[in-house]
C-alpha positions as CSV (number, residue, x, y, z in Angstrom):
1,X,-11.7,30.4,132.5
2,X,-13.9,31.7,129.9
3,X,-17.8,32.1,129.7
4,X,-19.7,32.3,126.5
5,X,-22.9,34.9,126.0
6,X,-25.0,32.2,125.6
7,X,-24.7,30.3,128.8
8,X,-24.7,34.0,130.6
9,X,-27.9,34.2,129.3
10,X,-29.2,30.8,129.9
11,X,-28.6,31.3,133.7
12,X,-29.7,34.9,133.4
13,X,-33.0,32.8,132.3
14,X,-32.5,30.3,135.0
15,X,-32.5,33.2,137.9
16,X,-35.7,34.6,136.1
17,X,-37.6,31.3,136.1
18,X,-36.5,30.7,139.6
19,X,-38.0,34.5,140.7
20,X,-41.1,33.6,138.7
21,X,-41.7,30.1,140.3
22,X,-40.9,32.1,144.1
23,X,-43.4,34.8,143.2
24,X,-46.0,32.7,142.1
25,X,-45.5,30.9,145.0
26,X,-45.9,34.2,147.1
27,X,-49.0,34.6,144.9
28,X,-50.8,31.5,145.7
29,X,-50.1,31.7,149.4
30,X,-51.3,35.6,149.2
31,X,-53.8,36.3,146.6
32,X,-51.8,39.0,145.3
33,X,-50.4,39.2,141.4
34,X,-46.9,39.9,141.3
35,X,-44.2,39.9,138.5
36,X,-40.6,40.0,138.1
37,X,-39.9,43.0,136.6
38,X,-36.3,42.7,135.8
39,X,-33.7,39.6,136.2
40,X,-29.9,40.4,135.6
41,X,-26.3,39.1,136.1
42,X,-24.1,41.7,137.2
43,X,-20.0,41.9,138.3
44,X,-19.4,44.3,140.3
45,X,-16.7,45.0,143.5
46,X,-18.1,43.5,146.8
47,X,-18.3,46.2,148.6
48,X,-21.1,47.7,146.5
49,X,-23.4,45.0,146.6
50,X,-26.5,46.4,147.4
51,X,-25.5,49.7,147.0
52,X,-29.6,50.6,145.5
53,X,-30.6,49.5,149.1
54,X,-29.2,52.6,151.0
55,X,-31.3,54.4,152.8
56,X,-34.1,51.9,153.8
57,X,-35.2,49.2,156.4
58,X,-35.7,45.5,155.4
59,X,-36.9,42.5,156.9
60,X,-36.3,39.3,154.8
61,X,-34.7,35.7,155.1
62,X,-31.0,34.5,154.3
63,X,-30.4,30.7,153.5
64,X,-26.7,29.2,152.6
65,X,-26.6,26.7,149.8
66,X,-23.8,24.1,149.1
67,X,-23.3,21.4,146.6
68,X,-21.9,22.1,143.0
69,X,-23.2,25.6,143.8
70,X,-22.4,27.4,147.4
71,X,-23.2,30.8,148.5
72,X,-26.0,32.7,149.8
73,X,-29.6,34.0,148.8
74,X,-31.3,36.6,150.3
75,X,-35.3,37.3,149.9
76,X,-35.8,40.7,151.0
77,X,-38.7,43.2,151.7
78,X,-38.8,46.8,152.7
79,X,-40.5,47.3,156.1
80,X,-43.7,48.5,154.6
81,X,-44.0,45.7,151.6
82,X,-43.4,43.1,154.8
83,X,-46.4,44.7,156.6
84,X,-48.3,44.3,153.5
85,X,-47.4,40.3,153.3
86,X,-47.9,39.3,156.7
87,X,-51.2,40.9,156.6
88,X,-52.1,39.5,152.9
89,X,-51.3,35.8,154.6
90,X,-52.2,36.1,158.1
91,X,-54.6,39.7,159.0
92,X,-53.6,41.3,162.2
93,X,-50.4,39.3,162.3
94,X,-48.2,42.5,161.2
95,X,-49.6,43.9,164.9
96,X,-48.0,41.0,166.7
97,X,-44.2,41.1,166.3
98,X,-43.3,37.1,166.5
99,X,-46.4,36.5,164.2
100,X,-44.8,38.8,161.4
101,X,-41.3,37.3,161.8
102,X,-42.9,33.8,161.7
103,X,-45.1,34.8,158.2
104,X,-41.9,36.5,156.7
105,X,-39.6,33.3,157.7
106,X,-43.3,30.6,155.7
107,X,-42.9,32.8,152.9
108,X,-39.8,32.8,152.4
109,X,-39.2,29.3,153.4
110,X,-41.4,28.5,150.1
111,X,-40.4,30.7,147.8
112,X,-36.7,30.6,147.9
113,X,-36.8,26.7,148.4
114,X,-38.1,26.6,144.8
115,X,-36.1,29.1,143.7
116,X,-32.7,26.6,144.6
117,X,-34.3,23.7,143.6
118,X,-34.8,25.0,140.1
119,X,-30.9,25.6,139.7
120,X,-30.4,22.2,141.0
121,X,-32.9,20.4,138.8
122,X,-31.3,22.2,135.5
123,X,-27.5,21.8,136.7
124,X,-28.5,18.2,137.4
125,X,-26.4,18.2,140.6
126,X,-27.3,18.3,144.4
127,X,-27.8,21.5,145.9
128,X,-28.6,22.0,150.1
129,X,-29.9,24.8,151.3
130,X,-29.8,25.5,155.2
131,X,-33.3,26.4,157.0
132,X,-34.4,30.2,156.7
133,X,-32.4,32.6,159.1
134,X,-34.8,36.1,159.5
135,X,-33.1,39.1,158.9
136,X,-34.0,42.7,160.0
137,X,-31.1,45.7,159.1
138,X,-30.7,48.7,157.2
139,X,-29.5,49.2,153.6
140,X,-26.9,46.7,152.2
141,X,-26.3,45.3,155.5
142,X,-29.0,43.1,155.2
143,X,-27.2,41.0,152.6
144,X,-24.6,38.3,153.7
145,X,-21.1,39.7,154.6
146,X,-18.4,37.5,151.8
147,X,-17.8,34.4,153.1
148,X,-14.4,34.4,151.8
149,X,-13.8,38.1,151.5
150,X,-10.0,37.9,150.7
151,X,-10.6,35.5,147.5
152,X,-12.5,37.8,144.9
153,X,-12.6,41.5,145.1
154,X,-15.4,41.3,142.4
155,X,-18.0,39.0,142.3
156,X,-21.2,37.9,140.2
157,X,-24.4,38.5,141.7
158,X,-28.0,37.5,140.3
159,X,-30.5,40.2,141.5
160,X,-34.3,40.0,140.2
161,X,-36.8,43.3,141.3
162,X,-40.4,41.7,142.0
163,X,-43.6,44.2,142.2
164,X,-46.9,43.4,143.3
165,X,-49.4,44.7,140.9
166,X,-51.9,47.0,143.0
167,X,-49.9,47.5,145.7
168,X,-47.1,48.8,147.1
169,X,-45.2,46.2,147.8
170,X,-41.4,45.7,146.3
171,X,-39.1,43.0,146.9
172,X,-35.7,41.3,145.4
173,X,-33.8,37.8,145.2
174,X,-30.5,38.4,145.8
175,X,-28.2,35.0,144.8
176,X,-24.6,35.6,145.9
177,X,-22.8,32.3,144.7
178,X,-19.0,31.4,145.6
179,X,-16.9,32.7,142.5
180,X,-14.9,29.2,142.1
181,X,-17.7,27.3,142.2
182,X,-19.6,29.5,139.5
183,X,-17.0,30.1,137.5
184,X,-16.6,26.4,137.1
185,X,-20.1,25.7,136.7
186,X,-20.0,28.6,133.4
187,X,-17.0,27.6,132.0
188,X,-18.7,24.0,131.8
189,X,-21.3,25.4,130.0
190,X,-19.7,28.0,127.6
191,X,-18.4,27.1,124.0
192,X,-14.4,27.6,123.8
193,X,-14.9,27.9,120.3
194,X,-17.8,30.3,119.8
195,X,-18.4,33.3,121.5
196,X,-16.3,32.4,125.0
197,X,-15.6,35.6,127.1
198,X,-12.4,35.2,129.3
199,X,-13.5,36.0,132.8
200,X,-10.6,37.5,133.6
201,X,-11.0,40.2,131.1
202,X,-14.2,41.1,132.4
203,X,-12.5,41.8,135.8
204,X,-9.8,43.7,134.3
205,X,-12.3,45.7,131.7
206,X,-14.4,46.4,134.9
207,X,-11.9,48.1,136.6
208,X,-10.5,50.3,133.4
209,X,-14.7,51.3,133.5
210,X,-14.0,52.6,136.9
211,X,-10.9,54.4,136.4
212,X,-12.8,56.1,133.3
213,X,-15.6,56.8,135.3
214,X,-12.6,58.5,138.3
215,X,-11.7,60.4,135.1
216,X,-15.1,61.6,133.9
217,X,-15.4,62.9,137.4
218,X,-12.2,64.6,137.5
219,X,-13.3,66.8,134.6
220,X,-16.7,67.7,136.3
221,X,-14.5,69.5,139.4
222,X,-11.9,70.4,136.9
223,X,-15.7,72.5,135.4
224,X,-17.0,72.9,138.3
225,X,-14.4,73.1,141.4
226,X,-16.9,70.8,142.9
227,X,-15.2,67.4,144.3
228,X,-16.9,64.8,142.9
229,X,-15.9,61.4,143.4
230,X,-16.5,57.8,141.5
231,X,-18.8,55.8,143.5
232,X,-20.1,52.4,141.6
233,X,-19.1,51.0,138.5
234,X,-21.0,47.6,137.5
235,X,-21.0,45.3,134.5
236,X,-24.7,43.7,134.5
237,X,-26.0,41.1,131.8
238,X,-29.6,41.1,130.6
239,X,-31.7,40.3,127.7
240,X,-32.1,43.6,125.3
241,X,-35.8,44.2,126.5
242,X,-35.2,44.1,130.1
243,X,-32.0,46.8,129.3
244,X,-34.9,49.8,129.6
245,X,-35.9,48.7,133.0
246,X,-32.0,49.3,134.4
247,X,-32.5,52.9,134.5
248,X,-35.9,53.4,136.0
249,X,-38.6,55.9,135.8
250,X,-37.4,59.1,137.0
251,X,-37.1,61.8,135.0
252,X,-33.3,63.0,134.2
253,X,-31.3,65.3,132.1
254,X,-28.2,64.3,130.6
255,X,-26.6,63.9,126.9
256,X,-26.5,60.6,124.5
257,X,-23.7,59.3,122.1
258,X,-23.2,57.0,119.6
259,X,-19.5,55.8,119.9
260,X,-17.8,53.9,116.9
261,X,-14.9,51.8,116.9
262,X,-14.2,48.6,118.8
263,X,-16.5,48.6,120.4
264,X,-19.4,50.2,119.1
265,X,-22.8,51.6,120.8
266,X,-24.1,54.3,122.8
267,X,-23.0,56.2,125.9
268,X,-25.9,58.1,128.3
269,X,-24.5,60.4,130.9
270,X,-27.8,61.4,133.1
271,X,-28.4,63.7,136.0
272,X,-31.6,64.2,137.6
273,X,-33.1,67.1,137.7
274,X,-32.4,69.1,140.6
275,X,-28.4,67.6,140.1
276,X,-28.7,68.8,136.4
277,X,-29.6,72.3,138.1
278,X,-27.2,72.3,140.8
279,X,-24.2,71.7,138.7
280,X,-25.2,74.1,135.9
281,X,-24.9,76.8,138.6
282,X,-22.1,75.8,139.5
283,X,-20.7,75.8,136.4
284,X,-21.8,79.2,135.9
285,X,-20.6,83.0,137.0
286,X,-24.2,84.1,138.5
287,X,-26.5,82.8,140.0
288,X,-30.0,81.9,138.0
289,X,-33.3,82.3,139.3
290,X,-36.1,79.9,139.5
291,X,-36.1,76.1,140.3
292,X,-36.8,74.9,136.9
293,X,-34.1,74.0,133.9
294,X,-33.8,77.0,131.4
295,X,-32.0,76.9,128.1
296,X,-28.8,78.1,130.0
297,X,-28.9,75.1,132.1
298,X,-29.3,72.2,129.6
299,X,-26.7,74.4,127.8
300,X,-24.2,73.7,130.6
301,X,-25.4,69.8,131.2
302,X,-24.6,69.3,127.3
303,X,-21.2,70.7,127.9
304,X,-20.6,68.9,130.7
305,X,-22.1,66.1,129.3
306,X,-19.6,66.1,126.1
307,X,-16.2,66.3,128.5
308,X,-17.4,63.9,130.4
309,X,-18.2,61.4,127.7
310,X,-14.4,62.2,126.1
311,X,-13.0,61.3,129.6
312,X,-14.9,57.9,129.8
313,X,-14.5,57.3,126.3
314,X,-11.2,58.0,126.0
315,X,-9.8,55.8,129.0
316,X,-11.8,52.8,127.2
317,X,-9.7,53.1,124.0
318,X,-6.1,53.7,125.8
319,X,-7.1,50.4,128.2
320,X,-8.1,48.8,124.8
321,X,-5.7,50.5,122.8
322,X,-8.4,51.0,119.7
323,X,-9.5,53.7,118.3
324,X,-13.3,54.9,119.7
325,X,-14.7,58.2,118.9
326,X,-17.9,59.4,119.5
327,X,-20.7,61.9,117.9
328,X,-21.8,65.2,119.3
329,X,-23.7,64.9,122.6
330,X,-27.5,65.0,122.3
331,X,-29.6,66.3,125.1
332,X,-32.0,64.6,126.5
333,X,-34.9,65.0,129.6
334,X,-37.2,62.1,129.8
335,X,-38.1,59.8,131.6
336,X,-35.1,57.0,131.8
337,X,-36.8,54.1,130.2
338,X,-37.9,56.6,127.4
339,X,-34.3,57.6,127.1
340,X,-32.2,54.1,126.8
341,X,-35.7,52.5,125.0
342,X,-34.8,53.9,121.6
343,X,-31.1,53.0,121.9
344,X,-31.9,49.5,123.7
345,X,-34.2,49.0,120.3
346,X,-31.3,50.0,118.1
347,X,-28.8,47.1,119.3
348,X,-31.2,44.9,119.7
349,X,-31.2,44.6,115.6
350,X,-28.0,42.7,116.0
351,X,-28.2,40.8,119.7
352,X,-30.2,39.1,121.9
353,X,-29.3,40.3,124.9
354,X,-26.8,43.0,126.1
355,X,-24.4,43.8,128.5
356,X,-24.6,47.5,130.4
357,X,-22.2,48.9,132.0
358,X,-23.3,51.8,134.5
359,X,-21.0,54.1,136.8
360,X,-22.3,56.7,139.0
361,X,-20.2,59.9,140.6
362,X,-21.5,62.2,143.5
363,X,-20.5,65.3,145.5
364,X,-20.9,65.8,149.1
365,X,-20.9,69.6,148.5
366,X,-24.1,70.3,146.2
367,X,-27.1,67.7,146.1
368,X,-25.3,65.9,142.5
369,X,-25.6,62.7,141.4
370,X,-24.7,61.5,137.8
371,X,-24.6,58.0,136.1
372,X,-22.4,57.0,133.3
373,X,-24.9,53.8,130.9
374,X,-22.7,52.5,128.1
375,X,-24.5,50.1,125.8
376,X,-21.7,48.3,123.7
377,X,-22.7,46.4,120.5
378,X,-21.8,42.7,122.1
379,X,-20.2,41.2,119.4
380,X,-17.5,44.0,119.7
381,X,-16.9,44.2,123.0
382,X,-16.0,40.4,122.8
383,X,-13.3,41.6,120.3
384,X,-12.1,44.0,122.1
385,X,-12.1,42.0,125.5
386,X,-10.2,39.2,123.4
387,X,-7.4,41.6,122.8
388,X,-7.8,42.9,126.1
389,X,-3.6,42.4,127.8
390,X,-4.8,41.4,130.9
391,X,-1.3,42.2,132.3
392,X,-1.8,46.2,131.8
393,X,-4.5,45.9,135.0
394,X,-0.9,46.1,136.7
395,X,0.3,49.1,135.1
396,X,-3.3,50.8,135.4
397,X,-3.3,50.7,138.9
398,X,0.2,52.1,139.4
399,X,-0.4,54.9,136.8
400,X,-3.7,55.6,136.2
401,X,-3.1,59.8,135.4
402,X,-0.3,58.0,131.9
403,X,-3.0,56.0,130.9
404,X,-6.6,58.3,131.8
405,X,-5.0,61.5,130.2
C-alpha cells in the first residue's frame, strides 16, 4: 500500500482543524484562549506511544470510534491543567471530586465529539464514537492499551500539543486509529503516480533509524565506557513551520551536519546541558571543576557529536546502500527551536512540509540523555525509500553488527 506526501499532509491538516475546532470549543465553554501549538503524524513502535508523558499524572477522557475509521482518541490533561478547567467552567468544582470528574467528562464530551465529526464530514463516511470513559493514571498508561496488539508492531499516531495562553494549562489529542483501516483510507487518497510512499518502506526505514541510532550509542560507551542504550526512534510528519516546535525550548548542546547524498539534509545530535557536562567528564582523564560548560567540554561534545553522526549516518547509507557523507560537526548551545529554526528555513526552500525523524539514547549510570533530529530533503528520501529492498529488514535483524559496522 502506498501513501503520497500530499494526502499525509492533508490529514496532518485534518487532525489540526479537528484540535482547533476542540479547543475553541474548550474556549467558548471556558473563557480561556487556547491554541494548538503543534499537529503531527508520527510512526513509531507501540510501545513508545506516549513516551513524552513519563513522569506525570493525567486525568482525561478515552472514546472508541468505528466506521471507515476505528481506534481510539484520548483528550488528556495533567492533574494541575484539569484543576485549572474544572475551575474555569464550574468554580469550587476542582474541591469536590465527582464534580471535577463530571466537568472533565462535558468538556471532553464536546470537544472530542467535534473533533471525530470533522474526519467524518471530510472522509464522507460514517464514523461512531462511544460515550466518554474518564481516565485517571500515570504517564503513558493513560492512553489506550492496542486493541490488536499482535497485528502492527508500529503504528501511526496523530498527536496535537494545546496551550492555554495565560495560564498554565497543557493538554493533547491523541488519535490512535486501527492501521488497516488507515492505511486503506491513505492509500485511497494518495497518487500512485506522483509522489506515493510505500508504507512498507517506512516501517522498514524506521527500524534501520533505530538500529543506527543502537549504533550511535554503541560508540558513546565505546568513548565513554558508559552503557548507553537506544530508547525511541520515531518518524513524525509535519508542515516545515511547525518542524521548530518538535524540539522545544530548552536549552541544549550538541553538533549540526549537513549530510549529502540520497538523501540530503541535516543531522542535530543534542544534549542538554548538564548531560553535555556529564558525558564530557566522562570522556575525560580528570575531573573539571565548576557546573558550567568550558571550552574543554564542548570540545568533547563536538567529538562525540562527530562519531556519533558517522555511526547514524553510516547505517543509513549501508540500509540504503547510497553513498551519504556528511560535513564537519558544528557546535551549537541554544535554545532548540533556535537550533533546528535555521535548518527547518533552509529545506523549507524546496518543500512544504517535512518529515523528522528523532531518536533518543540514555544511561542509567550518569544523568545523560541525547537525541538524534535528522531533517531529510523530502523529495530524496522518497528516492531513496523507493529503492529501499524491503526484504533486507530480514537480514538486518539477524545481523545488525555486518550491516551497522
Amino acid at each position: 500500500m502506498n501513501v503520497d506526501i500530499q494526502s499525509l499532509g492533508t490529514f496532518n491538516q485534518l487532525a489540526h482543524e479537528g484540535a482547533q475546532q476542540a479547543t475553541q470549543s474548550l474556549a467558548q465553554m471556558t473563557g480561556i484562549d487556547a491554541s494548538v501549538d503543534v499537529t503531527k503524524i508520527t510512526l513509531v513502535d507501540r510501545t513508545d506511544v506516549g513516551e513524552s508523558l513519563v513522569g506525570q499524572e493525567f486525568v482525561g477522557v478515552q472514546f472508541d470510534f468505528d466506521g471507515v475509521l476505528e481506534g481510539d482518541t484520548v483528550l488528556v490533561f495533567d492533574t494541575d491543567s484539569a484543576d485549572t478547567l474544572v475551575e474555569a467552567l464550574m468554580p469550587g468544582g476542582s474541591d469536590d471530586e465527582a464534580m471535577a470528574r463530571s466537568g472533565v467528562e462535558e468538556v471532553g464530551n464536546i470537544m472530542m465529539s467535534g473533533f471525530i465529526d470533522g474526519w467524518a464530514d471530510y472522509l464522507e463516511a460514517a464514523i461512531e464514537h462511544s460515550p466518554p470513559t474518564y481516565i485517571e493514571k500515570a504517564g503513558k498508561d493513560v492512553l489506550p492499551e492496542a486493541r490488536h496488539p499482535d497485528d502492527h508492531q508500529q503504528v501511526f499516531v496523530f498527536k496535537s500539543e494545546i496551550e492555554w495562553v495565560g495560564e498554565s494549562v497543557n493538554f493533547y489529542i491523541y488519535m490512535l486509529p486501527e492501521y488497516e483501516a488507515f492505511a486503506e483510507v491513505m492509500t485511497e487518497h494518495a497518487d500512485t503516480e506522483g509522489d506515493a510512499i510505500p508504507i512498507d518502506k517506512l516501517h522498514t526505514f524506521n527500524e534501520m533509524t533505530t538500529s543506527g541510532t543502537q549504533k550511535a550509542a554503541d560508540n558513546v560507551e565505546m568513548m565513554t565506557g558508559i552503557p548507553t542504550e537506544a530508547e525511541v526512534s520515531q518518524i513524525s510528519f509535519a508542515p516545515i513551520t511547525d518542524v521548530p516546535k518538535q524540539v522545544g525550548t530548552d536549552t541544549y548542546v550538541g553538533t549540526v551536519v549537513e549530510f549529502t547524498g540520497v538523501p540530503s539534509g541535516y543531522l542535530l545530535v543534542l544534549f542538554d546541558e548538564m548531560s553535555a557536562i556529564n558525558v564530557a567528564e566522562a570522556m575525560m582523564p580528570i575531573e573539571m571543576d565548576g557546573d558550567e560548560l568550558t571550552a574543554q567540554h564542548e570540545s568533547a561534545i563536538e567529538e562525540l557529536g562527530n562519531i556519533m553522526t558517522s555511526g547514524f549516518v553510516d547505517g543509513w547509507a549501508n540500509v540504503l546502500q547510497t553513498s551519504v557523507d556528511h560535513t564537519p560537526p558544528r557546535l551549537v548551545h541554544d535554545m532548540g527551536r533556535s537550533i533546528m529554526d535555521p535548518l527547518a528555513a533552509q529545506v523549507g526552500q524546496y518543500q512544504e512540509h517535512a518529515f523528522i525523524i528523532d531518536s533518543k539514547m540514555k544511561t542509567d549510570d550518569i544523568e545523560f540523555e541525547a537525541e538524534i533530529h535528522a531533517l531529510p530533503n523530502e523529495q530524496e528520501l522518497r528516492q531513496a525509500l523507493d529503492d529501499l529492498d524491503v526484504d533486507r529488514a530480514d537480514e538486518t535483524d539477524a545481523n545488525v553488527e555486518q550491516i551497522f559496522e
